[in-house]
PDB file with SEQRES, HELIX, SHEET and CRYST1 records, atoms N, CA, C and O in Angstrom:
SEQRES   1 A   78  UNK UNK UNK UNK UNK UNK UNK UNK UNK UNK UNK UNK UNK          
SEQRES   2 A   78  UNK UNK UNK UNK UNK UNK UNK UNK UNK UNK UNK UNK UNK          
SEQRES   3 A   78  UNK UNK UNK UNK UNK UNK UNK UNK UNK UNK UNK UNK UNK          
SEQRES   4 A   78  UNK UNK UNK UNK UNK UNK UNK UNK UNK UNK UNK UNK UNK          
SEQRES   5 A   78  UNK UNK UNK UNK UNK UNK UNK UNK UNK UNK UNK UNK UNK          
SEQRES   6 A   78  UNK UNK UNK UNK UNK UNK UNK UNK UNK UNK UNK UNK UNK          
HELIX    1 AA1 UNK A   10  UNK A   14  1                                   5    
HELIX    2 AA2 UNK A   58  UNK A   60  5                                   3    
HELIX    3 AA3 UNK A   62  UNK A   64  5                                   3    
HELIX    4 AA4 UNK A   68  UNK A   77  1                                  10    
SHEET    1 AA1 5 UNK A   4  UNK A   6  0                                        
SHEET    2 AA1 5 UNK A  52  UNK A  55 -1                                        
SHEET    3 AA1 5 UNK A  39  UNK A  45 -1                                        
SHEET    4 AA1 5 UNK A  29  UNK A  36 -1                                        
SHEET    5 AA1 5 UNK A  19  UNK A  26 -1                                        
CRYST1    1.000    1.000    1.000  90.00  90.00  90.00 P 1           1          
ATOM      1  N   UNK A   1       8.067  -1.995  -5.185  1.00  0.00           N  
ATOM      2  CA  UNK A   1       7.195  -0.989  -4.642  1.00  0.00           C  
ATOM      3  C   UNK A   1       7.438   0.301  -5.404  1.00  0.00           C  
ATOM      4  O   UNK A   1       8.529   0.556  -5.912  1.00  0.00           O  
ATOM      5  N   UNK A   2       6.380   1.109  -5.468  1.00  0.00           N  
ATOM      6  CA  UNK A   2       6.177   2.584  -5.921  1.00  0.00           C  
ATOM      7  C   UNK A   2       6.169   3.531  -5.397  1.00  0.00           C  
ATOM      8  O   UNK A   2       6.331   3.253  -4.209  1.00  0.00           O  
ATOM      9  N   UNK A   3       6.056   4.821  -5.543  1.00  0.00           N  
ATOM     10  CA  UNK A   3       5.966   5.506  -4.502  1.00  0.00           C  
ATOM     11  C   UNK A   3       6.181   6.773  -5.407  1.00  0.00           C  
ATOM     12  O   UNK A   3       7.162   7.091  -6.079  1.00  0.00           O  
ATOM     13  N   UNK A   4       4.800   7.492  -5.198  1.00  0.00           N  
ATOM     14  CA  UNK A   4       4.246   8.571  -6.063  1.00  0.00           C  
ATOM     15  C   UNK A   4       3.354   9.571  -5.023  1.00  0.00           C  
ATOM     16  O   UNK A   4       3.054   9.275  -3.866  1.00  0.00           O  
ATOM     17  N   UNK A   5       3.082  10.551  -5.570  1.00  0.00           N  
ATOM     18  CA  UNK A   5       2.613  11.780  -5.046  1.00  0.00           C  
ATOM     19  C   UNK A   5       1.367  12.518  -6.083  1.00  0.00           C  
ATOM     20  O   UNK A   5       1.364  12.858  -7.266  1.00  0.00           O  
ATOM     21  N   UNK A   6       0.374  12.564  -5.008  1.00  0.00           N  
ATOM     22  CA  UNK A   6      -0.692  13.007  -5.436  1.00  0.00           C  
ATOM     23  C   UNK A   6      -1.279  13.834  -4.975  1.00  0.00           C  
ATOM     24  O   UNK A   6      -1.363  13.815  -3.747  1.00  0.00           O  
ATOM     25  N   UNK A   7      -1.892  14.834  -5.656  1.00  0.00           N  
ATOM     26  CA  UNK A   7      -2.495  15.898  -4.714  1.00  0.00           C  
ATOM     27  C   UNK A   7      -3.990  15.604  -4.266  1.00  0.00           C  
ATOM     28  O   UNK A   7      -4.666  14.637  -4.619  1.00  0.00           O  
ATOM     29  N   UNK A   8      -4.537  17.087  -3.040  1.00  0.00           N  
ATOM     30  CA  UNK A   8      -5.774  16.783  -2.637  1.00  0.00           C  
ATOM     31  C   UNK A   8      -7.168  16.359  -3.260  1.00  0.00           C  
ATOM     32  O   UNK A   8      -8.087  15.691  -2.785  1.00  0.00           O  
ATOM     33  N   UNK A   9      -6.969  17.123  -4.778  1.00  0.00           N  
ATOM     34  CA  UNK A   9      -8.227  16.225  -5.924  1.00  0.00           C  
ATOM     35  C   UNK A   9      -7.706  14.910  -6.209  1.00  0.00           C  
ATOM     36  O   UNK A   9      -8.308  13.965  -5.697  1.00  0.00           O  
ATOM     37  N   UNK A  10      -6.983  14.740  -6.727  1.00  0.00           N  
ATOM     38  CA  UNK A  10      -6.402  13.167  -6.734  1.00  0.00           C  
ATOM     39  C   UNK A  10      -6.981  12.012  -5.940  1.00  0.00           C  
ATOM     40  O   UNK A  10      -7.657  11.040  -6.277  1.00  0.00           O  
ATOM     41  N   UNK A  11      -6.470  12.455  -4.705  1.00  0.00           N  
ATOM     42  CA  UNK A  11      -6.878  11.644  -3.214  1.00  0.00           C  
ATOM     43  C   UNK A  11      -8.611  11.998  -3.097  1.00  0.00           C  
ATOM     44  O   UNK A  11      -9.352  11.187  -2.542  1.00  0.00           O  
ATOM     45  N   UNK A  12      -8.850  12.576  -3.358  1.00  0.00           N  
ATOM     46  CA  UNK A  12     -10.277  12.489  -3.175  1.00  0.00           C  
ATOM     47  C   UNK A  12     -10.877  12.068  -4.205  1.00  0.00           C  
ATOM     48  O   UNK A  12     -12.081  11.996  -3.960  1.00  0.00           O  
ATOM     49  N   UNK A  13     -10.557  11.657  -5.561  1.00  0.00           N  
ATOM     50  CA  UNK A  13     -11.115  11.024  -6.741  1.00  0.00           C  
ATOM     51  C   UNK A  13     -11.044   9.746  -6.398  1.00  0.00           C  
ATOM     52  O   UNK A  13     -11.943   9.018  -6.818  1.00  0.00           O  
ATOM     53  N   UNK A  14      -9.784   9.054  -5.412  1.00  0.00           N  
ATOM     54  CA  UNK A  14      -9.085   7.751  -5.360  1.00  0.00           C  
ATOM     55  C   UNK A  14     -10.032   7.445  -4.411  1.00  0.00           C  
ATOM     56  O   UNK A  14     -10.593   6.359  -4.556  1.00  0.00           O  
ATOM     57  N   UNK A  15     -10.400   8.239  -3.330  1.00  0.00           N  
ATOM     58  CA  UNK A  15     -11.152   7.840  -1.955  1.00  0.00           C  
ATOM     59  C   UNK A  15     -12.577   7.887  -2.604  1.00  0.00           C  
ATOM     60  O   UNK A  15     -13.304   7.201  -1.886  1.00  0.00           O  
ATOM     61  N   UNK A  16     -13.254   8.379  -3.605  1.00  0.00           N  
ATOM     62  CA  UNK A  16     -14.345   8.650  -4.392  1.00  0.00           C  
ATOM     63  C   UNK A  16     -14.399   7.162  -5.140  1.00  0.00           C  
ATOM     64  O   UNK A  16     -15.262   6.357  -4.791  1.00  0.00           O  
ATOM     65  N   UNK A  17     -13.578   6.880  -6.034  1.00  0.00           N  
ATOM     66  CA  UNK A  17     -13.703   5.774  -6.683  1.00  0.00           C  
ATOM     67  C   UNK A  17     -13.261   4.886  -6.119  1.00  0.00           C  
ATOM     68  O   UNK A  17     -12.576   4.262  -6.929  1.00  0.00           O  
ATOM     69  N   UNK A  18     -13.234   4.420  -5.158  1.00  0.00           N  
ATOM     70  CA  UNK A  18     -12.037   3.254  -4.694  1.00  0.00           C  
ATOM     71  C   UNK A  18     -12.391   3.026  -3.933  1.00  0.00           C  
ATOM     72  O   UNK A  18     -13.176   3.868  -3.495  1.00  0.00           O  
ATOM     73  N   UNK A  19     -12.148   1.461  -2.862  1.00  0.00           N  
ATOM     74  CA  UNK A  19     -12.802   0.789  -1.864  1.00  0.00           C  
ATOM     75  C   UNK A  19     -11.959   1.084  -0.205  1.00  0.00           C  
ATOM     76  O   UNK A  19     -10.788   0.732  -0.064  1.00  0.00           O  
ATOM     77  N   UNK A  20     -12.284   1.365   0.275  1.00  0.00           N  
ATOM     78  CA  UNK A  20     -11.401   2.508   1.682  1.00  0.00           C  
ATOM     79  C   UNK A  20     -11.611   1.048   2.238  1.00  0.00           C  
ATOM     80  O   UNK A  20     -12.660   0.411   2.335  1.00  0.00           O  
ATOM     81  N   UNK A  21     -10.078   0.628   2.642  1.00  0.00           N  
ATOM     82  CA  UNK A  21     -10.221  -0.969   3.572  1.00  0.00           C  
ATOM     83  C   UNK A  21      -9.524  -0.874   4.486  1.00  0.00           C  
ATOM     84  O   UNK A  21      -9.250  -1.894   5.117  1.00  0.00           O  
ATOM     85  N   UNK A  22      -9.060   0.226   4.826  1.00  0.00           N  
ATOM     86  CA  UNK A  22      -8.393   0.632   6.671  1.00  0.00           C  
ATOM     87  C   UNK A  22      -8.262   1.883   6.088  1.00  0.00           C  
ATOM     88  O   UNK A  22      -8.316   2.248   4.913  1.00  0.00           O  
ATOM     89  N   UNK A  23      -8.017   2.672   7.490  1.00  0.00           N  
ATOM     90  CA  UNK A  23      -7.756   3.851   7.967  1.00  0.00           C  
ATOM     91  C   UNK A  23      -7.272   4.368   9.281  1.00  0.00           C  
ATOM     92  O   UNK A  23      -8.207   4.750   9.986  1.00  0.00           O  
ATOM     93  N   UNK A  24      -6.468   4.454   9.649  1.00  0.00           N  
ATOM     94  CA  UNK A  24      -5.437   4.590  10.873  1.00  0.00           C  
ATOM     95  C   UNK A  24      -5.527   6.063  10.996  1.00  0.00           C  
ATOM     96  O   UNK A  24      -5.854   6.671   9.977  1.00  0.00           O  
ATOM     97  N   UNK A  25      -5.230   6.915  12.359  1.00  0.00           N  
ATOM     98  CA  UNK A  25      -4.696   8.232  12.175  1.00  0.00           C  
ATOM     99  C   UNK A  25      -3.515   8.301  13.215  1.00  0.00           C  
ATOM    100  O   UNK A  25      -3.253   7.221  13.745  1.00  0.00           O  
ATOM    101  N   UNK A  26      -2.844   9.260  13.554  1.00  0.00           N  
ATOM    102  CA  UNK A  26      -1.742   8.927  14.127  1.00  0.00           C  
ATOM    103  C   UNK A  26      -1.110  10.371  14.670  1.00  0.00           C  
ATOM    104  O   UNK A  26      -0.107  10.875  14.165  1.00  0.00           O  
ATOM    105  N   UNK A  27      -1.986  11.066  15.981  1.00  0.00           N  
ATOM    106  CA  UNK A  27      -2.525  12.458  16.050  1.00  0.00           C  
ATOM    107  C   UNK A  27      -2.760  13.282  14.346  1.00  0.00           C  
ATOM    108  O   UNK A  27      -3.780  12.935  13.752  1.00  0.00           O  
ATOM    109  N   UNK A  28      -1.808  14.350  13.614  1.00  0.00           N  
ATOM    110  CA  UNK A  28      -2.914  14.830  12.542  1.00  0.00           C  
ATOM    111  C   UNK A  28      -2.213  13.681  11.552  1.00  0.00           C  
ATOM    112  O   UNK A  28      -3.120  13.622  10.722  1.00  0.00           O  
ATOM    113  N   UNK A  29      -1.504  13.005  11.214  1.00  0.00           N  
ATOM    114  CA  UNK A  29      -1.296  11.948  10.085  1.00  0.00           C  
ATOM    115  C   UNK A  29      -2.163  11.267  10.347  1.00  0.00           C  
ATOM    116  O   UNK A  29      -2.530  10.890  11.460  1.00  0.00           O  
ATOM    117  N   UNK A  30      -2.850  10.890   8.677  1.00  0.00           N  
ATOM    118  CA  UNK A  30      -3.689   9.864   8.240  1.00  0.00           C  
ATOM    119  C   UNK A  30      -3.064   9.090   7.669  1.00  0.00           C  
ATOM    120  O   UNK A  30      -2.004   9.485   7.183  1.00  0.00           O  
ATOM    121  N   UNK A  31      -3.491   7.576   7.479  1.00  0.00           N  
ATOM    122  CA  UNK A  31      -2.847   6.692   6.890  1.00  0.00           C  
ATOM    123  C   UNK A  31      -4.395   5.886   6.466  1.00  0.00           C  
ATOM    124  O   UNK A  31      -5.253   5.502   7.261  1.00  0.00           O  
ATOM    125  N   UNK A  32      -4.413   5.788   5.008  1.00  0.00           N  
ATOM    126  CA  UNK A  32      -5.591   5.461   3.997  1.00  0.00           C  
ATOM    127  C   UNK A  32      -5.535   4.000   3.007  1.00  0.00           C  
ATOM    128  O   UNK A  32      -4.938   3.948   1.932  1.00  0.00           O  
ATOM    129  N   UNK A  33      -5.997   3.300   3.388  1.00  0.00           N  
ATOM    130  CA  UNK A  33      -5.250   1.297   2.489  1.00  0.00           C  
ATOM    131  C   UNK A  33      -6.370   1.608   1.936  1.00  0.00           C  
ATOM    132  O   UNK A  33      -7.461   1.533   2.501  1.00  0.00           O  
ATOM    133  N   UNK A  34      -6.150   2.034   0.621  1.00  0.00           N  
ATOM    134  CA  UNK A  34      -7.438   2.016  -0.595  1.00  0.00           C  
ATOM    135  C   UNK A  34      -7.367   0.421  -1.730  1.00  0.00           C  
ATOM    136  O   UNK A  34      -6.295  -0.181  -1.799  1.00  0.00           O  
ATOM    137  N   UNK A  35      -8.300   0.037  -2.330  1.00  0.00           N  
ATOM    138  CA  UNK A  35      -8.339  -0.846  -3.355  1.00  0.00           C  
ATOM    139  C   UNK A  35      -8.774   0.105  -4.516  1.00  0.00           C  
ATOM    140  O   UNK A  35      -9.961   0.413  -4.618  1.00  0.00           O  
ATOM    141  N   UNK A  36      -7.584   0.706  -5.633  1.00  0.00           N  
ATOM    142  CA  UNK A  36      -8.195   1.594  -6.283  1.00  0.00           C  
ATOM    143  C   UNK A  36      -7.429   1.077  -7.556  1.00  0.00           C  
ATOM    144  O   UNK A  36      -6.301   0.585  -7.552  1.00  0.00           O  
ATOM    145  N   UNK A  37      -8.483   1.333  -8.967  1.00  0.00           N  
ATOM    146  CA  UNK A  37      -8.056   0.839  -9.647  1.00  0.00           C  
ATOM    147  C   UNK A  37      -7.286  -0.885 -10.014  1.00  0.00           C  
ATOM    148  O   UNK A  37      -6.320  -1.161 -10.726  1.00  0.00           O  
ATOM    149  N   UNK A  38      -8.125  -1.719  -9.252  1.00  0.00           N  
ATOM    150  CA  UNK A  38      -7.464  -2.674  -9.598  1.00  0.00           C  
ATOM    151  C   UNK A  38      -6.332  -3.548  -8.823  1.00  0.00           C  
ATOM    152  O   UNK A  38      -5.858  -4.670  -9.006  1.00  0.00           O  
ATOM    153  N   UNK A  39      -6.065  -2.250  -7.629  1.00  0.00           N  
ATOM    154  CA  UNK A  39      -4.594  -2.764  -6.509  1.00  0.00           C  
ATOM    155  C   UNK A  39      -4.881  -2.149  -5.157  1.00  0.00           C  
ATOM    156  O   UNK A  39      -5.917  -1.490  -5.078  1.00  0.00           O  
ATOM    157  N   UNK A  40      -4.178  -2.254  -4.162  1.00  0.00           N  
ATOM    158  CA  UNK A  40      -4.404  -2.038  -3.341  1.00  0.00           C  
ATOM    159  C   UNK A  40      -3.499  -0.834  -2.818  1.00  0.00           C  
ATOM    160  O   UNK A  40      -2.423  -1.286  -3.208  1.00  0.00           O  
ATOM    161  N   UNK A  41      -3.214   0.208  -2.298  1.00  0.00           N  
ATOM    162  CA  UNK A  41      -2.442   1.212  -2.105  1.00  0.00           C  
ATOM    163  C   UNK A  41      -2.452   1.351  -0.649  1.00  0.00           C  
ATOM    164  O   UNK A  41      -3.127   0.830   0.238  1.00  0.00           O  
ATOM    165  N   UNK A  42      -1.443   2.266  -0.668  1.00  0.00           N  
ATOM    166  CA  UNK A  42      -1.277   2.883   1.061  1.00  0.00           C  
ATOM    167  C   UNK A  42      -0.785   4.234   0.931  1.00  0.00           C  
ATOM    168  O   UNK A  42       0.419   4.388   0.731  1.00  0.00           O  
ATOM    169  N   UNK A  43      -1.574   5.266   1.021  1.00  0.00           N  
ATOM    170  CA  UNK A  43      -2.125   6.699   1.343  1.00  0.00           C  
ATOM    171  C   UNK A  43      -1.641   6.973   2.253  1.00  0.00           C  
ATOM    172  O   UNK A  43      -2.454   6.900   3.175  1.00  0.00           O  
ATOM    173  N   UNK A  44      -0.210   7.436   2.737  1.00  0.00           N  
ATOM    174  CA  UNK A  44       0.077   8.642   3.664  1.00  0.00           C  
ATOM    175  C   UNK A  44      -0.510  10.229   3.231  1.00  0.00           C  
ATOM    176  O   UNK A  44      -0.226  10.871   2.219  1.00  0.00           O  
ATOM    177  N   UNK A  45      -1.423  10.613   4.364  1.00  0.00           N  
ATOM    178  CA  UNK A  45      -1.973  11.938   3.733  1.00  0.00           C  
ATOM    179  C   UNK A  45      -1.166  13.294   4.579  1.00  0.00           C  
ATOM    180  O   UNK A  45      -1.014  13.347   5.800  1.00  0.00           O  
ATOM    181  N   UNK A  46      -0.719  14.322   3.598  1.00  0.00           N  
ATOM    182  CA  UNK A  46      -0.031  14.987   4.482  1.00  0.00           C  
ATOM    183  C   UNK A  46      -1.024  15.842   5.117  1.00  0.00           C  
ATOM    184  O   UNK A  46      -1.759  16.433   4.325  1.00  0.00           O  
ATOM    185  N   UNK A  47      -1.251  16.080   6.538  1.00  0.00           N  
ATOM    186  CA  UNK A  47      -2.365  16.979   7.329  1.00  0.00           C  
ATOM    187  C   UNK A  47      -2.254  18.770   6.763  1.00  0.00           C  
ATOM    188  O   UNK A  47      -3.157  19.606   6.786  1.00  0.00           O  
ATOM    189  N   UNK A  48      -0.728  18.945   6.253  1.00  0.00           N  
ATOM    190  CA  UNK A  48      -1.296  20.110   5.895  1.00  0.00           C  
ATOM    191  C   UNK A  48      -1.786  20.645   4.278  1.00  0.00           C  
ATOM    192  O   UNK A  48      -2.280  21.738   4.002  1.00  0.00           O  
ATOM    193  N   UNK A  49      -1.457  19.427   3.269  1.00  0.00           N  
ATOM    194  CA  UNK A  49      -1.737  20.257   2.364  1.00  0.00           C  
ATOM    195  C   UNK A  49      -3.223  19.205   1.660  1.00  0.00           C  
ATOM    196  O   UNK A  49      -3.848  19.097   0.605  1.00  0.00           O  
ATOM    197  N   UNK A  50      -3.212  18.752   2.714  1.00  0.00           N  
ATOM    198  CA  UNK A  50      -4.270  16.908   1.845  1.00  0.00           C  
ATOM    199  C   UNK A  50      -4.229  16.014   1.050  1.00  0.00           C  
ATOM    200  O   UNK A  50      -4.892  14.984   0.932  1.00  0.00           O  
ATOM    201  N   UNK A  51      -2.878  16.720   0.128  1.00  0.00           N  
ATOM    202  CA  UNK A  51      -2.632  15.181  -0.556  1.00  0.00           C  
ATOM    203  C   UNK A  51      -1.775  14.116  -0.029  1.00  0.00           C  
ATOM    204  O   UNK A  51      -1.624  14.127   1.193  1.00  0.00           O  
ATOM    205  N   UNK A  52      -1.398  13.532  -0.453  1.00  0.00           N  
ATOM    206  CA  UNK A  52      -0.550  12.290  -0.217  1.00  0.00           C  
ATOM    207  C   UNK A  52       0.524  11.745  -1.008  1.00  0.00           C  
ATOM    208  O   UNK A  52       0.857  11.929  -2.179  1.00  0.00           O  
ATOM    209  N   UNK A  53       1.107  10.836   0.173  1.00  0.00           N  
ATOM    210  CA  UNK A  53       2.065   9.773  -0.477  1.00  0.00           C  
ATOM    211  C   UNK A  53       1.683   8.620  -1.011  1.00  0.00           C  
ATOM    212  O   UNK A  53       1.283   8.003  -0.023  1.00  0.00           O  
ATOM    213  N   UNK A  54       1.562   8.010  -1.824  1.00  0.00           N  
ATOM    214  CA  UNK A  54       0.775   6.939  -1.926  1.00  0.00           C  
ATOM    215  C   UNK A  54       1.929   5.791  -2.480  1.00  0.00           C  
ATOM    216  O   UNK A  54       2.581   6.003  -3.502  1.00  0.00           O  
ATOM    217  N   UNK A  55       2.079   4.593  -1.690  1.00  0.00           N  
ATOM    218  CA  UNK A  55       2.754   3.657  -2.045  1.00  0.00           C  
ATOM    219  C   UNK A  55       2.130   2.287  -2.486  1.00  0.00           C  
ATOM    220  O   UNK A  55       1.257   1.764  -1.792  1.00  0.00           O  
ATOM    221  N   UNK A  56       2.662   1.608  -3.850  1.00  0.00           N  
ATOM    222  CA  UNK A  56       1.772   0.454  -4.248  1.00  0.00           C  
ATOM    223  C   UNK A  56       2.557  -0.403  -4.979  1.00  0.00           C  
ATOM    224  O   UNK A  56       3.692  -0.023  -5.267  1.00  0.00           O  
ATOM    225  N   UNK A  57       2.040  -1.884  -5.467  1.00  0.00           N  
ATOM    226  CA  UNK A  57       3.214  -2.900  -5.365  1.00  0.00           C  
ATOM    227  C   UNK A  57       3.695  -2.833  -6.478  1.00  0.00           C  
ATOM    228  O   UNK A  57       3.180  -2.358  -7.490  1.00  0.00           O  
ATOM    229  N   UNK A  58       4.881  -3.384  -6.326  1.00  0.00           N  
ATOM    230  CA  UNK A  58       5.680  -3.339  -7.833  1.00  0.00           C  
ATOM    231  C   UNK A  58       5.022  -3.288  -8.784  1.00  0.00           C  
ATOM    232  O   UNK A  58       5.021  -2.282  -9.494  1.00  0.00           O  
ATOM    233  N   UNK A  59       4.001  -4.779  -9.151  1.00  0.00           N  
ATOM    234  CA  UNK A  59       3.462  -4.754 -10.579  1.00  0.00           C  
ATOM    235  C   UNK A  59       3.264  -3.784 -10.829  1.00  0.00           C  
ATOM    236  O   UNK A  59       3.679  -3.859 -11.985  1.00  0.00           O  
ATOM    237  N   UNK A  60       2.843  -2.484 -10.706  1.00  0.00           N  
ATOM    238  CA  UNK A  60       2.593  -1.946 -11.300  1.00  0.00           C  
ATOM    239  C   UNK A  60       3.203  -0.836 -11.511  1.00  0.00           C  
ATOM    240  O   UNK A  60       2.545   0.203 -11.556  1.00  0.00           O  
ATOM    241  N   UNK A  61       4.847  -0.823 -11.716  1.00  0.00           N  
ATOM    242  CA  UNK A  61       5.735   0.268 -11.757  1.00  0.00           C  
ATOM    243  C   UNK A  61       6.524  -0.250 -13.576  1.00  0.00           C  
ATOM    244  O   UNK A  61       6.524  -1.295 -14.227  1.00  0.00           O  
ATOM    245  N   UNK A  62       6.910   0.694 -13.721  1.00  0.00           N  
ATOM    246  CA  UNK A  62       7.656   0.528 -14.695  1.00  0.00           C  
ATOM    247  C   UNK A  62       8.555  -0.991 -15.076  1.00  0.00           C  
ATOM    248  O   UNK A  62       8.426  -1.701 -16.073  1.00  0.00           O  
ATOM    249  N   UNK A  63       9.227  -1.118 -14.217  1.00  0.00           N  
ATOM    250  CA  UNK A  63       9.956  -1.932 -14.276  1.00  0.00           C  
ATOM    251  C   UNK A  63       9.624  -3.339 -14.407  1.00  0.00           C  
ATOM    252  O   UNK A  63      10.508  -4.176 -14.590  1.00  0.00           O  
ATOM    253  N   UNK A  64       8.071  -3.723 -14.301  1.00  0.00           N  
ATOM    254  CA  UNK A  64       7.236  -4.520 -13.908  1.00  0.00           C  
ATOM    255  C   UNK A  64       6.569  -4.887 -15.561  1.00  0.00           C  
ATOM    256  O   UNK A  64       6.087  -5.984 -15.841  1.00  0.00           O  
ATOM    257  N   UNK A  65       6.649  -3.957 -16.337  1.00  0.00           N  
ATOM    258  CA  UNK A  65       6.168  -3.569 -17.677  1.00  0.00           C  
ATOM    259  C   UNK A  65       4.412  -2.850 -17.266  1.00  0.00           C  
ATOM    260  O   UNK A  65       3.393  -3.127 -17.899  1.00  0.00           O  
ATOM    261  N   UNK A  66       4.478  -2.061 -16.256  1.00  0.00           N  
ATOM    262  CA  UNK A  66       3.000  -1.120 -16.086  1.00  0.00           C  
ATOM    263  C   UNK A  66       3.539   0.393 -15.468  1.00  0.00           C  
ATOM    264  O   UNK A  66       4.646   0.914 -15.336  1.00  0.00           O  
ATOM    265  N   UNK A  67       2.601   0.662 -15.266  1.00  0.00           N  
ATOM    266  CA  UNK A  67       2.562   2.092 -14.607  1.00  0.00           C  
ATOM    267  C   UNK A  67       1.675   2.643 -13.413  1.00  0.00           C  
ATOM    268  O   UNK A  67       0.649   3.155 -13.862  1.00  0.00           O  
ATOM    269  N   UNK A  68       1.743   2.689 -12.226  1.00  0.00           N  
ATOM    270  CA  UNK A  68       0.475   3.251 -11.714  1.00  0.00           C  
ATOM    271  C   UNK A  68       0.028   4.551 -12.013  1.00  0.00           C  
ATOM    272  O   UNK A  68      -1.173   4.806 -11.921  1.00  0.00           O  
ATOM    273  N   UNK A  69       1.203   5.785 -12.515  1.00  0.00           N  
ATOM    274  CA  UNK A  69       0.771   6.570 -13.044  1.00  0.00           C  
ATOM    275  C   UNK A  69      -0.399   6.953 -14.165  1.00  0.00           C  
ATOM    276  O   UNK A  69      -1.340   7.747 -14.177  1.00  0.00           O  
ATOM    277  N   UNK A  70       0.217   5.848 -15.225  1.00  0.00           N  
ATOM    278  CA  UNK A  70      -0.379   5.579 -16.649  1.00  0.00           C  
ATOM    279  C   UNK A  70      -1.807   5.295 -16.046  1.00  0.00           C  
ATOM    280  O   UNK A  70      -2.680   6.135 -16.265  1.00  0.00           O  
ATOM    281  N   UNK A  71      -2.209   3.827 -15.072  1.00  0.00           N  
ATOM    282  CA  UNK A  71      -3.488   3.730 -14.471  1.00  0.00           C  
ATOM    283  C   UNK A  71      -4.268   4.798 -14.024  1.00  0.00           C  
ATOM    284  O   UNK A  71      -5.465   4.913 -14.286  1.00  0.00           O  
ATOM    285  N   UNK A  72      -3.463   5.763 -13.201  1.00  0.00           N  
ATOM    286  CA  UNK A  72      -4.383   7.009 -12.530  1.00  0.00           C  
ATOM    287  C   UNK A  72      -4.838   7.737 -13.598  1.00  0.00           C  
ATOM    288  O   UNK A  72      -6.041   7.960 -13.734  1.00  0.00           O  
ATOM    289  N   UNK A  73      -4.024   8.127 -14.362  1.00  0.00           N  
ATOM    290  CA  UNK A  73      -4.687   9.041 -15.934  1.00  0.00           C  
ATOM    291  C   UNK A  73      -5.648   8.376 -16.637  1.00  0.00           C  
ATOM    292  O   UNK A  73      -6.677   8.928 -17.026  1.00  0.00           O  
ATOM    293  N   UNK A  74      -5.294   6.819 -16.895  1.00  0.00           N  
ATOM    294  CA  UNK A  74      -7.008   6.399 -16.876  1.00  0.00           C  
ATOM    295  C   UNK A  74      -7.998   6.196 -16.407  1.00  0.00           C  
ATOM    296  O   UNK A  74      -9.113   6.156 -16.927  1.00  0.00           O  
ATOM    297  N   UNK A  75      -7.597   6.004 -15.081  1.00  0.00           N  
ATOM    298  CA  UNK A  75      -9.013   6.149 -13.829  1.00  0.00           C  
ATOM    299  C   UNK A  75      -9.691   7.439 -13.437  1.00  0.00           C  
ATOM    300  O   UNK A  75     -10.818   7.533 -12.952  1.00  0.00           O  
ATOM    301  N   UNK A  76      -8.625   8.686 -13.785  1.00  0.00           N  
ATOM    302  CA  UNK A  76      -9.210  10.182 -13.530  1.00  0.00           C  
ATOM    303  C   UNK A  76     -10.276  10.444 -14.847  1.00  0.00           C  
ATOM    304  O   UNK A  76     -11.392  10.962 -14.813  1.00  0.00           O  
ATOM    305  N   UNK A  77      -9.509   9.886 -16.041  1.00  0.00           N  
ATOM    306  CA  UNK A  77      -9.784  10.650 -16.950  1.00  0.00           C  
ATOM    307  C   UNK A  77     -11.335   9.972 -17.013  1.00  0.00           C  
ATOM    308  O   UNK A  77     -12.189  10.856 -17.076  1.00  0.00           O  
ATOM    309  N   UNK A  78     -11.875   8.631 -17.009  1.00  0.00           N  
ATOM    310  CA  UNK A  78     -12.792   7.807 -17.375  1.00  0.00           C  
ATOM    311  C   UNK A  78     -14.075   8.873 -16.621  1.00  0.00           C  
ATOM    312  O   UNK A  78     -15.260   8.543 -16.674  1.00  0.00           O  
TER     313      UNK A  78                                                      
END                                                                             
């Protein structure tokens, strides 16, 4: 597992491009299961600043030989 930090444009490019397949809230915490880029993620959003935590599966961490980072810079940038 991964576990990266993104801000409020970020999360709204990801929720923009990406397939929203649950959404929980939990009084002001949101919790966001996107299919973005290719995988599936889980979006803790912080209520006060809007971005998030976003956690996603190994494959795609370093150690795995990928990056989800490396992915987001190509999914923003495209």
């Amino acid at each position: 597992m991964q576990i990266s930090q993104v801000t409020i444009e970020q999360l709204a490019d990801m929720l923009a491009g990406g397939e929203r397949l649950a959404a929980m809230d939990f009084g002001p915490q949101r919790v966001e299961v996107l299919h973005w880029g290719g995988v599936d993620l889980l979006a803790v959003v912080d209520p006060v600043t809007g971005g998030a935590v976003v956690v996603s599966p190994c494959a795609q961490d370093s150690d795995s030989g990928g990056s989800i980072h490396d992915a987001a810079r190509q999914m923003l940038a495209a």
